[in-house]
N, C-alpha and C positions, 0 to 999 in steps of 0.2 A: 651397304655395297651390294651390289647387284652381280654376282656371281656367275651367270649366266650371260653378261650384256655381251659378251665377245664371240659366243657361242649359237646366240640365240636365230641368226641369219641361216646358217649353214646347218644348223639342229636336226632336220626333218629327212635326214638319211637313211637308207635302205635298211639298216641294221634297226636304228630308232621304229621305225616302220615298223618291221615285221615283230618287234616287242610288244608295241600296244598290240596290235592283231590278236597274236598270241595271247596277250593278256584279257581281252574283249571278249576270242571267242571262248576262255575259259571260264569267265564270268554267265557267258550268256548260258553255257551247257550246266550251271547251276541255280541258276535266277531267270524264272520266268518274269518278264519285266510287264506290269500291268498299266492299263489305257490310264494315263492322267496322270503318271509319276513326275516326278521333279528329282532330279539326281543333281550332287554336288561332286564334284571332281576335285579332289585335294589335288595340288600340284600339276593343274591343268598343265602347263606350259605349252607349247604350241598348238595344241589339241588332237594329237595324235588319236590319241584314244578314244576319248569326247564326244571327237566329230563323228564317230563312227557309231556311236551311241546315240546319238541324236535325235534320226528318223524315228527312234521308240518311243522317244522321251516326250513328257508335255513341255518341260522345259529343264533345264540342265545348268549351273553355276558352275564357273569357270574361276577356281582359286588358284594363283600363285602368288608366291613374292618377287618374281623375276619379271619385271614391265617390258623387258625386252624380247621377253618369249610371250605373255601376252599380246604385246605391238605386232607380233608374225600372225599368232590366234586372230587378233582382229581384222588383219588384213586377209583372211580366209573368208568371212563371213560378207554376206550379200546385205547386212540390213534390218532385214526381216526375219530374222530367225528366233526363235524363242531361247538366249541365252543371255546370262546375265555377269558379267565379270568383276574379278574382287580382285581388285590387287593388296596383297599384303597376306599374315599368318591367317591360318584359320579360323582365328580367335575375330576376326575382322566380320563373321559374318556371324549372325546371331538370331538369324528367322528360327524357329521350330518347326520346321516344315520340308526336311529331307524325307522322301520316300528309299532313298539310295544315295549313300555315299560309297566313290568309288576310289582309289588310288593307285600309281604305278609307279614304282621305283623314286616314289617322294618322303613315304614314311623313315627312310634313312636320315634324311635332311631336316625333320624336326628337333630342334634343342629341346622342346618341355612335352617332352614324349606321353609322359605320362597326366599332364594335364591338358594337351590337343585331345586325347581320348576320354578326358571325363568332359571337355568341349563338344567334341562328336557327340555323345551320349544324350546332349540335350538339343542337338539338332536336330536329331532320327527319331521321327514318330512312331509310337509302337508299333511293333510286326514288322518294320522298315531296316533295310541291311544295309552293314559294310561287308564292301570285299577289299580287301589289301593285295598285291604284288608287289614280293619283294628279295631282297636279298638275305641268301643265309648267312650265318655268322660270316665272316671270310678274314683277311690277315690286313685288311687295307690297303692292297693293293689294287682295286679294282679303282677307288679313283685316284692311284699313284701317289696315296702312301699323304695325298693331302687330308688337312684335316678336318673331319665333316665329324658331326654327332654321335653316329652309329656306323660302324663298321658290320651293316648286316645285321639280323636278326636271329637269336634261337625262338621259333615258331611258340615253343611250348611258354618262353616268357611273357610273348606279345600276347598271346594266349588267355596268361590270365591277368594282364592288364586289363584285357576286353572285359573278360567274367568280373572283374572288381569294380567295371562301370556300367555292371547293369545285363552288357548280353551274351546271350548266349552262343556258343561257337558250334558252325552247322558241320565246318570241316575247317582242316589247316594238311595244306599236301603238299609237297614240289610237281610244280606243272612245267617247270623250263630247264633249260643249262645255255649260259649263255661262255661261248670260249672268245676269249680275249688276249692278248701277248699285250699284257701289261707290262712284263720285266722283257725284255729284248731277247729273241733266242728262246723263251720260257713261255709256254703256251697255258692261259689256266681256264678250266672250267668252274663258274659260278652257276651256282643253283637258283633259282628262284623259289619263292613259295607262296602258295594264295592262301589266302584266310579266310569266312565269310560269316559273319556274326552277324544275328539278329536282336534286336529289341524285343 
């Protein structure tokens, strides 16, 4: 079931917006990106982020499991553009050949957490990085208490999942606070956090 199908029109909101941004230019102020990369994007969905990565990139893979946030992605795109779209988990793509994997408030929504990242692991050519953005642990109420895989992240766990598949962690910090009135009347602030692991 496609989780996203009802959402996925109306997705590309101002708030949505300025999180990839956020998220992009945090990544970029740590990763000098070099001529000839190929980046993968877990959890593309509309390609907020992505597309803004793009002009760097030699080419760029666009995974989600939501077809109906890819269908919005692809109606962005002119044609000719050097991207290549996966629909379905991670596990869907199986080249060795990431220079840069990148993701944005997707690593929540993985159910085999800890095997998407020994997955990762054989994607990413040596010397070749993940950065994650994501949420910190939080109480479930950020997606109203429905029920998704992970309610958020403690950095230090994700941490050494990485280390147990091989890379090594350059940093792990909070770079955002995102406030939201999830409960009516009750305003809450959620944290973000990046991560950037090497091979």
């Amino acid at each position: 079931m496609d989780s996203f199908a009802h959402r996925a029109a109306d997705w590309d909101q101002p708030s949505k917006i300025k999180m990839a941004t956020v998220f992009i230019n945090e990544l970029k102020k740590n990763i000098r990106i070099e001529p000839g990369w190929k980046a993968l994007e877990l959890g593309a969905g509309t390609g907020l982020a992505g597309l803004q990565l793009l002009p760097e990139l030699s080419s760029w893979v666009a995974e989600d499991t939501s077809a109906a946030m890819l269908e919005v992605l692809q109606g962005k795109l002119q044609g000719n553009e050097p991207v290549t779209i996966v629909k379905g988990e991670i596990f869907a793509y199986t080249n060795r050949d990431i220079d840069l994997l990148f993701s944005v408030m997707a690593f929540h929504h993985l159910p085999e957490l800890e095997k998407a990242i020994q997955h990762i692991a054989t994607l990413v050519k040596p010397g070749g990085y993940v950065v994650v953005g994501d949420l910190m642990t939080e109480d479930g109420s950020f997606h109203h208490f429905e029920p998704i895989p992970h309610k958020g992240f403690d950095p230090e766990q994700l941490k050494k999942r990485f280390e147990e598949s091989g890379f090594t962690i350059k940093k792990v910090y909070v770079y955002d606070s995102l406030r939201r009135e999830r409960i009516p009347g009750k305003p809450s602030d959620y944290e973000q956090f990046i991560l950037i692991a090497q091979k």
